[in-house]
C-alpha positions as CSV (number, residue, x, y, z in Angstrom):
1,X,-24.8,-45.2,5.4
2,X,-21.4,-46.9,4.3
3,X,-20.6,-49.3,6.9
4,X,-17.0,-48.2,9.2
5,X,-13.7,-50.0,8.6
6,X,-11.5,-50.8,5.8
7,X,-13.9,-51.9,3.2
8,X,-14.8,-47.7,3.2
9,X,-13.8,-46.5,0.0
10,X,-12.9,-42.9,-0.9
11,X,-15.8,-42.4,-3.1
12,X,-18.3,-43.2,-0.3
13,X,-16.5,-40.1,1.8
14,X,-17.1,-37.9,-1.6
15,X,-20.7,-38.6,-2.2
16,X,-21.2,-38.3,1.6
17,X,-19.9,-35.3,1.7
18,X,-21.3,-34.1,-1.8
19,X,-17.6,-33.6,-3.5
20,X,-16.0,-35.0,-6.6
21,X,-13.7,-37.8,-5.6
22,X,-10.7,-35.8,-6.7
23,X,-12.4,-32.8,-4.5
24,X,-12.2,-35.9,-1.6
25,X,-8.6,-36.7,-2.3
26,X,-7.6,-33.1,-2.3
27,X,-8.8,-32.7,1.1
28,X,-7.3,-35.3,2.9
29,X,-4.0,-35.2,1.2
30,X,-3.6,-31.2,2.1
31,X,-2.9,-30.4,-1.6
32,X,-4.0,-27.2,-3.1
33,X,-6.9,-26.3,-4.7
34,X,-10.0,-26.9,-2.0
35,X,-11.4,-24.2,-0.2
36,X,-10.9,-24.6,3.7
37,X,-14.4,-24.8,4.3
38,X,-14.8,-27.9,1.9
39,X,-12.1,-29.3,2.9
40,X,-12.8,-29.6,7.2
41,X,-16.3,-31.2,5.8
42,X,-14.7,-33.5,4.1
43,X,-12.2,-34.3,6.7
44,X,-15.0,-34.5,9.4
45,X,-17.0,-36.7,7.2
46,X,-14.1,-39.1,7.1
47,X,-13.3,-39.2,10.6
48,X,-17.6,-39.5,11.3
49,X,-17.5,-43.2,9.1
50,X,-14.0,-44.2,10.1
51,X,-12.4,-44.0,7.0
52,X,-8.9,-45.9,7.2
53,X,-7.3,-44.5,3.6
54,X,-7.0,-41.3,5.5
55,X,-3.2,-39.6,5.3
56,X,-3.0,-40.6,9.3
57,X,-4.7,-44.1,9.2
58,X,-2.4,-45.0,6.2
59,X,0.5,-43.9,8.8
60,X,-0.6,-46.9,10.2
61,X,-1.8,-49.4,7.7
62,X,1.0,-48.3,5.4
63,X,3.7,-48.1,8.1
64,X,5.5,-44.2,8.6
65,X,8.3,-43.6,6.3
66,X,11.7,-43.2,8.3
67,X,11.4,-39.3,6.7
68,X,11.4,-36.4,10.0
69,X,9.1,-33.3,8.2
70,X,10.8,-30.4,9.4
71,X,8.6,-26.7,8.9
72,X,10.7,-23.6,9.1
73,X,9.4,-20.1,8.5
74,X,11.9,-19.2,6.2
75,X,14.7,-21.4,4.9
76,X,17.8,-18.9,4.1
77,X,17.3,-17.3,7.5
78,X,20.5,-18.9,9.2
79,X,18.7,-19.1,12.2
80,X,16.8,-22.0,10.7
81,X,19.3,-23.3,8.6
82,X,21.5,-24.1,12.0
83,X,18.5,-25.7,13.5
84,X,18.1,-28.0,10.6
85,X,22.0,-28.7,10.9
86,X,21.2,-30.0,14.5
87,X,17.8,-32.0,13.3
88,X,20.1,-33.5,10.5
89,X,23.0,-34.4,12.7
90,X,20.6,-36.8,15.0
91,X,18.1,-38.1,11.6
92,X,21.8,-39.3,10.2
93,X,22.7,-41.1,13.8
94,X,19.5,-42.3,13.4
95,X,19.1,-43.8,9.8
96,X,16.4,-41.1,9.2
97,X,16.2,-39.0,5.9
98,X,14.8,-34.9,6.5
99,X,12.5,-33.2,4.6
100,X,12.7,-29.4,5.0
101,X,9.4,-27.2,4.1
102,X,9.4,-23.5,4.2
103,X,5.9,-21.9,6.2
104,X,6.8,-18.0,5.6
105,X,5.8,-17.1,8.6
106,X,1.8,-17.5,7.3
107,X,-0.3,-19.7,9.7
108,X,-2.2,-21.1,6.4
109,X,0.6,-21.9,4.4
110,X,2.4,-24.0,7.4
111,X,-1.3,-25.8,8.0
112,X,-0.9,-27.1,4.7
113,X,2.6,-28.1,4.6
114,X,1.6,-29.9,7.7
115,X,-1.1,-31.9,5.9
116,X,1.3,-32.7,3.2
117,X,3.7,-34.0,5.3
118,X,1.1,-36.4,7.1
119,X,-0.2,-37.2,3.5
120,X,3.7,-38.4,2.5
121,X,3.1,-40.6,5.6
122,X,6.1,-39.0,7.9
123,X,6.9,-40.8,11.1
124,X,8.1,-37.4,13.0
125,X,7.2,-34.1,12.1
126,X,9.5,-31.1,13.8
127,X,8.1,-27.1,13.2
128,X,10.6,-24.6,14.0
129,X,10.0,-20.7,14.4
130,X,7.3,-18.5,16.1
131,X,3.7,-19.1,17.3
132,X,1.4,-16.2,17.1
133,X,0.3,-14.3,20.4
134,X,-3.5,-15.3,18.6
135,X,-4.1,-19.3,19.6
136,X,-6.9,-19.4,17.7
137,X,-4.3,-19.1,14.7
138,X,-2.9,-22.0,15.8
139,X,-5.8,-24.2,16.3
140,X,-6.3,-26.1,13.5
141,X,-2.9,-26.8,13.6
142,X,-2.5,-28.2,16.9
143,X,-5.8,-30.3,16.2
144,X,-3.8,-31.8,13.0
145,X,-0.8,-32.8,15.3
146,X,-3.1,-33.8,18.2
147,X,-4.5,-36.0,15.0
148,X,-1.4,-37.0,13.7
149,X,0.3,-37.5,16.8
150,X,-2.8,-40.0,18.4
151,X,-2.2,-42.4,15.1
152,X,1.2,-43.0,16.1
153,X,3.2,-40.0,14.7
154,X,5.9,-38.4,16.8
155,X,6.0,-34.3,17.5
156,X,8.3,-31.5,18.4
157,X,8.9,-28.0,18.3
158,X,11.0,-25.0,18.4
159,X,10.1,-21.7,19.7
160,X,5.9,-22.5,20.2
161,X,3.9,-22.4,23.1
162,X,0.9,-23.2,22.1
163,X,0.5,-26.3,20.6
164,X,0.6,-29.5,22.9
165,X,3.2,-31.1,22.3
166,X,6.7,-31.1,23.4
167,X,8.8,-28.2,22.6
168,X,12.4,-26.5,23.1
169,X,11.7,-23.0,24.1
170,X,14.5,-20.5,23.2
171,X,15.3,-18.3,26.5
172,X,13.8,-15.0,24.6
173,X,12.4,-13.1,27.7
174,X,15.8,-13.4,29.2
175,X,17.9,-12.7,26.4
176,X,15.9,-9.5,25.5
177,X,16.4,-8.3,29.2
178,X,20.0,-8.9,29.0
179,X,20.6,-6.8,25.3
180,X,18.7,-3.9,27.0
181,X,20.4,-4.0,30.5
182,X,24.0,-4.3,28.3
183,X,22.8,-0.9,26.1
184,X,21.7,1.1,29.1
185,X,25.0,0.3,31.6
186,X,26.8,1.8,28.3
187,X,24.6,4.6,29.0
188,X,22.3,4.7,26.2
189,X,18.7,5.9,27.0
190,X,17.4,6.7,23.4
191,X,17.0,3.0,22.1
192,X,15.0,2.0,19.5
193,X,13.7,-1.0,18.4
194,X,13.5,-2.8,15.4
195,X,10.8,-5.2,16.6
196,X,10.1,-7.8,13.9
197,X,6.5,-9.2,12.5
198,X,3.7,-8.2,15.0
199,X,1.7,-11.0,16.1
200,X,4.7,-13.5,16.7
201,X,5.0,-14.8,20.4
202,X,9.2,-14.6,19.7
203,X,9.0,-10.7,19.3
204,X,6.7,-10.4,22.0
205,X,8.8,-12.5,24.6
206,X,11.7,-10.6,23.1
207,X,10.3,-7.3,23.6
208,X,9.1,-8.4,27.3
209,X,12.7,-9.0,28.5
210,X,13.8,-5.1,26.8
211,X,10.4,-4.0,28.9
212,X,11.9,-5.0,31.8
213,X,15.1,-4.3,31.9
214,X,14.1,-0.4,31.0
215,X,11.6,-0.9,34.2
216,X,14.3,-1.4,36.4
217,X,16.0,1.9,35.4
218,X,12.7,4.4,35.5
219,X,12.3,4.1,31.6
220,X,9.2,2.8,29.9
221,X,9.5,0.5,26.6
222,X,5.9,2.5,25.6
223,X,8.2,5.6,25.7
224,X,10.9,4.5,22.8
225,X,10.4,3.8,19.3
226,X,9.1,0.4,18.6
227,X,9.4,-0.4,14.7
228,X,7.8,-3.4,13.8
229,X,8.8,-4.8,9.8
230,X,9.8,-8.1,8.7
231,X,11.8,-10.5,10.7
232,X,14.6,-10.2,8.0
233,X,17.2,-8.5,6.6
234,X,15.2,-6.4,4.1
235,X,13.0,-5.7,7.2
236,X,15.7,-4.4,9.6
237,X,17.0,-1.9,6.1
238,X,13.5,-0.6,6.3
239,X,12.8,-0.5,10.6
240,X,16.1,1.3,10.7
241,X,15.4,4.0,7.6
242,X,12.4,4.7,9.3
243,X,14.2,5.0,12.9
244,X,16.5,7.7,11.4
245,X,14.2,9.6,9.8
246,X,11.4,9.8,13.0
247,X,13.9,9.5,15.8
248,X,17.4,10.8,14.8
249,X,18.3,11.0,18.2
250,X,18.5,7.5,18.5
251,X,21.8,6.3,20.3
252,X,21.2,2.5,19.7
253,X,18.7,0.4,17.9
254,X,18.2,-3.7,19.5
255,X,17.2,-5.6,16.5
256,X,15.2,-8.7,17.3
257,X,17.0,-11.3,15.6
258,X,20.1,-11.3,13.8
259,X,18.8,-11.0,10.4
260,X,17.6,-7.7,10.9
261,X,20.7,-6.3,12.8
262,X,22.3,-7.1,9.4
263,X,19.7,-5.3,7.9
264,X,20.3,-2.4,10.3
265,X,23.9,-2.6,9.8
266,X,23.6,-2.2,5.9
267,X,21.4,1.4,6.3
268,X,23.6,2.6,8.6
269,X,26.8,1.8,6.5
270,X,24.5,3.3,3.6
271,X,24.2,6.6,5.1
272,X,28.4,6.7,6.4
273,X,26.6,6.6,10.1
274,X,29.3,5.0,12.2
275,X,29.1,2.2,14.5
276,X,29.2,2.1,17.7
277,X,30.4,5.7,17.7
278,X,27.0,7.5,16.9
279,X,24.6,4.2,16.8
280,X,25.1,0.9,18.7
281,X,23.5,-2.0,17.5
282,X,22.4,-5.1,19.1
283,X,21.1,-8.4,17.9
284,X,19.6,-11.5,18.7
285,X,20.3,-15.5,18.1
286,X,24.6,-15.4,16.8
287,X,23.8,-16.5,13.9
288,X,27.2,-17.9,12.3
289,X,27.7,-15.1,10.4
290,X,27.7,-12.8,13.2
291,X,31.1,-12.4,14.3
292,X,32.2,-11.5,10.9
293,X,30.8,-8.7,10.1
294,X,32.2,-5.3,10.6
295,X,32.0,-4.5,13.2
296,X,31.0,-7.7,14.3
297,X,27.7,-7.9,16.2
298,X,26.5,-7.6,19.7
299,X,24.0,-10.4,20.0
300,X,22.2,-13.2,22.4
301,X,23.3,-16.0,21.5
302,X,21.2,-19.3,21.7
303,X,22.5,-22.9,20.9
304,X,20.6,-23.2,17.7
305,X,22.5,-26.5,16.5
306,X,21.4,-27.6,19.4
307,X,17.9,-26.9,19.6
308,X,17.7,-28.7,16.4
309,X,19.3,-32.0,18.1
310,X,17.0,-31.5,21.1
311,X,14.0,-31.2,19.2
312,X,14.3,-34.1,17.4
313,X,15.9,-36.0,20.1
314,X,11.9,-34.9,22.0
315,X,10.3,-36.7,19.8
316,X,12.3,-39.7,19.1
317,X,11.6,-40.2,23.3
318,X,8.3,-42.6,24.0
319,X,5.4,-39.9,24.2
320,X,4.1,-39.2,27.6
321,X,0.8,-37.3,29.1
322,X,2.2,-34.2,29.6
323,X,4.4,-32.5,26.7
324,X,7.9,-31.8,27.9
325,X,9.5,-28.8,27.6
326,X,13.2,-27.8,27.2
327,X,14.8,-24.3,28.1
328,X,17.8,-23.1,25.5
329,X,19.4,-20.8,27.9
330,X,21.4,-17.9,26.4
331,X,24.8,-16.1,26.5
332,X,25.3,-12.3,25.7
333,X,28.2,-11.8,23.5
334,X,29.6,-8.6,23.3
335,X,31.4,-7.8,20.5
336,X,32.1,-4.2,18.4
337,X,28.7,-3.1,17.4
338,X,27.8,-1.8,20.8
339,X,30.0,1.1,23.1
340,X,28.9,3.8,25.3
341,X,26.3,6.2,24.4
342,X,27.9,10.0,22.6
343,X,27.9,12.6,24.4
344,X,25.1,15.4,23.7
C-alpha cells in the first residue's frame, strides 16, 4: 500500500482505485465526465491513504485564494442578483474578488459546482436559494462542506436548513401568514396559489404561514387550489393559465415569490382580466422591480441586500461549534395589486 503523506502521488489513488489517472483527476476536481459512483470511490480512496493533492488539502498546502464562491439557483432571478449585490458590497470592503455559479435549482448540478469551487481552491464558499424538504438530497452536499469547511474553508448560507453550517434564514413562515391574513381581511376566500417547484423547503415554509393564517379563519389551504410550476416568471404565466381555466372563481392568486407574481401579472394582462378589480395578486420577496409595475405589486418584502452582507459577513466570523443562524424578518407592503374581494 502507498505509504500516507505528501510523497502520495495521484497515480497511486488511480491504480488504487482502478481508474485512469485523468479518471482520478476528474474526480477530485468535480469536473464532468465521471459517473458519481466512480467518482465517491475515488474520493474515498483518497481520503483512506491521506492524499494531500486533494482540491481541500491543496486549500491548505497551496493557501485559499481570496475568491468567495457564491451558488445561486438561478442568476437573472432578481431575488438572487440583490443577494449577490450584498455579498459583493462586503468581498469589496474586504479585498475579496466573487465568483458567482448558477445551481438551477438541481441538487446534482449545485454538488458539482461545489466541487469546482473547492477545486479553484476558494477560501469562503456562500450557497443562496432553497433546500429540499428531502435531506437526503442534500447529503453529499453537506458532507463536501463539512469536508471543505474542517480544511480551513469558511461557510454560509441563505435560505437552507439543512446543512450545518451557518445560515440567514429568510422569515418565509411569517411572511406567507401575513400575504394570506392581508387577502382575506380584504375579504377574499377563493385564493389560489401559485406555489413554486415542489420539493423546495422555501415553498413549503411559504405555504405553512398561508396554512395558517386560513386556520385562523375556518378555511383549510387543502381546500383552495395549490398550483405548483416553476419558481419563475414563465412558471407563474403557466400556474395562473391553469388557475383560470380549473378555478375561474378565483378572487386572488398569492404567488410565492416575485418572479412568478410577474408571471401572473402578464396572463392576466393577456386575457384583459383586471387587477385588483376581478383578481388580486400577491407576491413574495420586493424584488426591485416590484413597485414598478402596473399595478405595482403587493409583496413580503425581505432585506435581500442584506442577506447577502450577512451571509458573508457569517462566514468571515471565526467558526464556532454550533452553526449560527440569522432571522431576515419581513415587512408587508401593500401596494395596487391587491383590494377587496367583488362582489358575487
Amino acid at each position: 500500500m502507498p505509504k500516507p503523506g505528501p510523497r502520495l502521488r495521484l497515480i497511486d489513488v488511480a491504480e488504487r482505485a482502478g481508474v485512469s489517472l485523468a479518471t482520478a483527476s476528474r474526480a477530485l476536481s468535480g469536473r464532468d465526465g465521471v459517473s458519481e459512483e466512480v467518482a465517491n470511490r475515488v474520493r474515498d480512496i483518497a481520503r483512506e491513504l491521506g492524499y494531500v493533492a486533494n482540491p481541500y488539502a491543496r486549500t491548505l498546502a497551496g493557501g485559499a485564494s481570496p475568491t468567495v464562491g457564491l451558488v445561486v439557483h438561478q442568476v437573472d432571478d432578481p431575488y438572487f442578483s440583490e443577494i449577490a449585490g450584498g455579498v459583493i458590497q462586503v468581498a469589496a470592503e474586504e479585498g475579496l474578488l466573487v465568483q458567482i455559479c448558477h445551481s438551477g435549482r438541481d441538487p446534482q448540478h449545485e454538488l458539482r459546482q461545489l466541487r469546482h469551487l473547492i477545486a479553484q481552491r476558494v477560501g469562503i464558499i456562500l450557497i443562496a436559494g432553497s433546500g429540499y424538504d428531502d435531506a437526503r438530497m442534500e447529503a453529499d452536499a453537506r458532507t463536501e462542506l463539512s469536508t471543505f469547511q474542517s480544511q480551513g474553508g469558511r461557510v454560509a448560507v441563505i435560505g437552507r436548513h439543512a446543512l450545518g453550517v451557518d445560515a440567514v434564514l429568510p422569515d418565509n413562515e411569517a411572511g406567507g401568514r401575513a400575504l394570506a391574513e392581508h387577502l382575506l381581511a380584504l375579504g377574499h376566500r377563493r385564493i389560489a396559489v401559485a406555489a413554486g417547484t415542489p420539493g423546495l423547503t422555501t415553498v413549503v415554509d411559504r405555504l405553512a404561514g398561508v396554512s395558517a393564517a386560513l386556520r385562523q379563519h375556518g378555511l383549510s389551504l387543502d381546500g383552495l387550489p395549490v398550483v405548483h410550476s416553476d419558481f419563475t416568471r414563465d412558471g407563474g404565466r403557466v400556474a395562473a393559465e391553469r388557475i383560470l381555466r380549473e378555478h375561474p372563481e378565483t378572487t386572488a392568486i398569492v404567488a410565492l415569490n416575485d418572479a412568478m407574481a410577474i408571471g401572473v401579472l402578464s396572463a392576466l394582462r393577456a386575457r384583459g382580466i383586471p387587477v385588483p378589480e376581478r383578481i388580486s395578486v400577491a407576491g413574495f420577496d420586493d424584488v426591485s422591480v416590484a413597485a414598478d409595475l402596473a399595478p405595482s405589486l403587493t409583496t413580503v418584502r425581505l432585506p435581500m441586500t442584506d442577506m447577502g452582507r450577512m451571509a458573508l459577513t457569517l462566514a468571515l466570523k471565526p467558526r464556532v461549534t454550533r452553526p449560527r443562524r440569522r432571522s431576515t424578518g419581513h415587512e408587508l407592503v401593500v401596494r395596487d395589486s391587491t383590494g377587496p374581494a367583488p362582489r358575487r
